[in-house]
Steps between C-alpha positions, in 0.01 A plus 500: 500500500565824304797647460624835697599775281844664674432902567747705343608811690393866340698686317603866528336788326632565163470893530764751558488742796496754187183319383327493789593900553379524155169346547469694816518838343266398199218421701590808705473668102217300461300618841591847423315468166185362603553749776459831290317337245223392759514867639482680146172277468410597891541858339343437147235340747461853667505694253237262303255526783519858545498604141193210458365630821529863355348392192203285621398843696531669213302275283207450752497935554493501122215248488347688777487824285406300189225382682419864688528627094269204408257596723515854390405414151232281617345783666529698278312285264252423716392824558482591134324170443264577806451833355410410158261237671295769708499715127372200320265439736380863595435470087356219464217595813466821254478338216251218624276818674458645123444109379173531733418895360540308176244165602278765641441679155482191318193390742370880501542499093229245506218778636529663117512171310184384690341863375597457152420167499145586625455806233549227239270246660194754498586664149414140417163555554460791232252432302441546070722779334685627825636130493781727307922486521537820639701746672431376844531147407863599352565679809421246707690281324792708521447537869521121562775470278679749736395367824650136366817652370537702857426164664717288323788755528472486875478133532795516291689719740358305796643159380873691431476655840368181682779278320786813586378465864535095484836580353612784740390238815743251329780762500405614805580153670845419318549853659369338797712147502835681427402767784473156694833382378659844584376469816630136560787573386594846661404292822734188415794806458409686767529142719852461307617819535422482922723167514839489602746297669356454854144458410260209570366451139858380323579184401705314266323376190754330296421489117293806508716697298508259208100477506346627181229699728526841189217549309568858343780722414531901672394620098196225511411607868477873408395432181207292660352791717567727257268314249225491755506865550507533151216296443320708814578832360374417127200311677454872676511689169253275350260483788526905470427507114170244566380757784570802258286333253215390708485883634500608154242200381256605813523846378484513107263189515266731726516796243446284226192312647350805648546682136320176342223518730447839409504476165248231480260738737576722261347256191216419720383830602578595077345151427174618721492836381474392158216241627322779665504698180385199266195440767442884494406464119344182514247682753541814239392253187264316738320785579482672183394128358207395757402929398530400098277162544249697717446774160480171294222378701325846475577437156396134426159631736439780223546249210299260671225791535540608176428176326216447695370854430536389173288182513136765501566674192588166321191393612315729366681505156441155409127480661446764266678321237267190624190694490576675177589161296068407579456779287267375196560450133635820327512701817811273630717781289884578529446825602691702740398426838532100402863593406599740793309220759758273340807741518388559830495143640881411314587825654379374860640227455835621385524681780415201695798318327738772600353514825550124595855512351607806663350345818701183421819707476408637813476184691828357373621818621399471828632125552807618360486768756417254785766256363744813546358598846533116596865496412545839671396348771668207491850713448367690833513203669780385373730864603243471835668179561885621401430766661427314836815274438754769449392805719303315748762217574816520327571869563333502836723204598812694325428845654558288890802376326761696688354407822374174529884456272668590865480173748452792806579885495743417779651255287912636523580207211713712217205378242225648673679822638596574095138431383391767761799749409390459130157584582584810701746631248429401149099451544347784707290614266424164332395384805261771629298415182538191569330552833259693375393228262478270754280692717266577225518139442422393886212756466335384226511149597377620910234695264 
């Protein structure tokens, strides 16, 4: 059985009345302290929340006018990028309207290659001597030679304005994507600037202030649009220069091509002048030649007659000679009439001799003469048929030129209203002989 521990009765307190009075009053202290140290927080605590609260206002009014400033700029910039945009591409319409003036002359330019081209097919076809290097061949080398340098300048000009216009339509939509941008991003402020404390949209997103969601500094932002307006505006100068030069091109090119094509009329008409004139005294020479042969022939006929008047008296001479040599013994003398009969016959036919030689002369005249006559008429033919090619189809396809040059007289292309400028101003009086050739020409041929 276990033991029983005996209870021992408590003891008193061991603290004085003094002690107890003195712990009383130091929790008192103690009470007290927490007291105005929990109301100088309860204050601090006031004061915190209104200054915070003060502060928070002030911050999201200051964010509120950031953002009101923000969208300021933004509009701003977008209307100077919209404005450059509707400039670039006002210029660029302009610019592509010339490109086609342009492509039109280059397909129009092809109407006086196609002429020269044919003048140089049918010279071809000249024939012996007049198969000759000159003037108009030089001219109308010089003419194509012009018409290929015109050509290739324009295509030239076309390519730089056709790759200007690819280039201003890529500027033109970086205008375009940061005109987009602006506008998302005016709307995204104007949606942050509307918020405030009692709307529907907020929410807490924690974390969202320590996302890395910047892609671009205020200097790179401007900096950005400013580069594409940049590149817009120089894109605008250089479209300008490339329509400056295709106006001057269409212009200069015209008065330089017009002015070729005259001066190779010019060599034809000399070229068939001279032609003229050369078949003028080949006629001249022929003439006076087939008159020269025809006094030969009277000629060669008297010869002819002569020697055969000849042929009696020689006859006579030696039959007398004949009879005389029966003559008997001693009577067949020298005597005078023996010797004159003989004179008389070598004199006969002496003159026989001449006769036939001068006759011979005469006949190797003549075929000279008929050689001569053949080749002058052989170089007749020959100017006939250079004649024919130049005046009857070169020039007479050149002198239609300046019309059949325009595709229509209504055509309002820049090409075709300068060819018909040129041709009322600088070529009146070209042209009216011009006409006036050509109608001679249409009546001959009607003839």
């Amino acid at each position: 059985m276990r033991n029983k521990v005996k209870e021992t009765p408590p003891q008193s307190t061991p603290y004085s009345h003094a002690e107890w009075a003195h712990s009383n009053l130091a929790n008192f202290r103690e009470f007290e302290d927490a007291k105005h140290r929990s109301q100088e927080i309860r204050n601090q605590s006031v004061r915190l929340v209104e200054d915070r609260d003060r502060r928070t206002a002030r911050t999201q009014d200051d964010s509120t006018k950031r953002l009101n400033e923000r969208a300021f700029d933004v509009t701003n910039w977008r209307r100077e990028l919209q404005r450059e945009h509707d400039a670039l591409n006002e210029e660029n319409l302009r610019l592509c309207e010339w490109t086609k003036q342009l492509d039109h002359a280059i397909q129009q330019i092809q109407r006086p290659q196609d002429v020269v081209n044919m003048c140089k097919a049918a010279r071809e076809y000249r024939i012996g001597i007049d198969m000759v290097k000159d003037a108009v061949e030089i001219s109308l080398g010089n003419e194509d030679k012009e018409i290929k340098r015109i050509r290739d300048g324009m295509k030239q000009i076309e390519a730089d304005s056709l790759s200007q216009m690819k280039t201003n339509e890529i500027i033109m939509q970086a205008l375009l994507q940061d005109l987009r941008r602006k506008d998302t991003a005016l709307e995204i402020d104007s949606n942050c600037f509307e918020l405030n404390n009692t709307a529907h949209e907020i929410a807490l997103h924690p974390g969202v202030n320590k996302a890395d969601t910047i892609k671009s500094s205020p200097q790179s932002w401007c900096k950005y649009s400013d580069k594409n307006i940049e590149d817009s505006t120089n894109a605008r100068f250089k479209s300008g220069e490339l329509r400056g030069n295709i106006d001057g091109m269409l212009s200069v090119s015209c008065t330089e091509l017009m002015t070729s094509w005259s001066n190779t009329n010019r060599t034809f008409k000399e070229r068939i002048k001279e032609t003229e004139e050369c078949q003028g005294l080949l006629n001249k020479h022929l003439d006076q030649l087939q008159q020269e042969i025809a006094e030969l022939d009277e000629h060669i006929n008297i010869l002819k007659s002569s020697i055969r008047a000849k042929e009696n008296p020689l006859k006579v001479a030696e039959t007398r000679l004949t009879f005389r040599a029966h003559r008997p013994g001693v009577e067949a003398c020298d005597d005078a009439p023996h010797n004159k009969l003989i004179e008389e016959v070598d004199e006969i036919m002496d003159t026989v001799s001449q006769l036939h030689s001068q006759l011979r002369e005469s006949e190797s005249a003549k075929e000279q003469l008929i050689k001569a006559r053949q080749k002058l008429r052989e170089d007749l033919r020959v100017k006939e048929n250079s004649l024919r090619i130049d005046s009857g189809k070169c020039l007479a396809g050149r002198l239609r030129f300046p019309y059949n040059q325009r595709c229509s007289r209504k055509c309002t292309y820049r090409w075709c209203q300068s060819i018909a400028a040129f041709i009322m101003a600088k070529s009146a009086d070209g042209l009216h002989l011009a006409d006036t050739d050509l109608r001679q020409y249409d009546a001959g041929h009607a003839a």
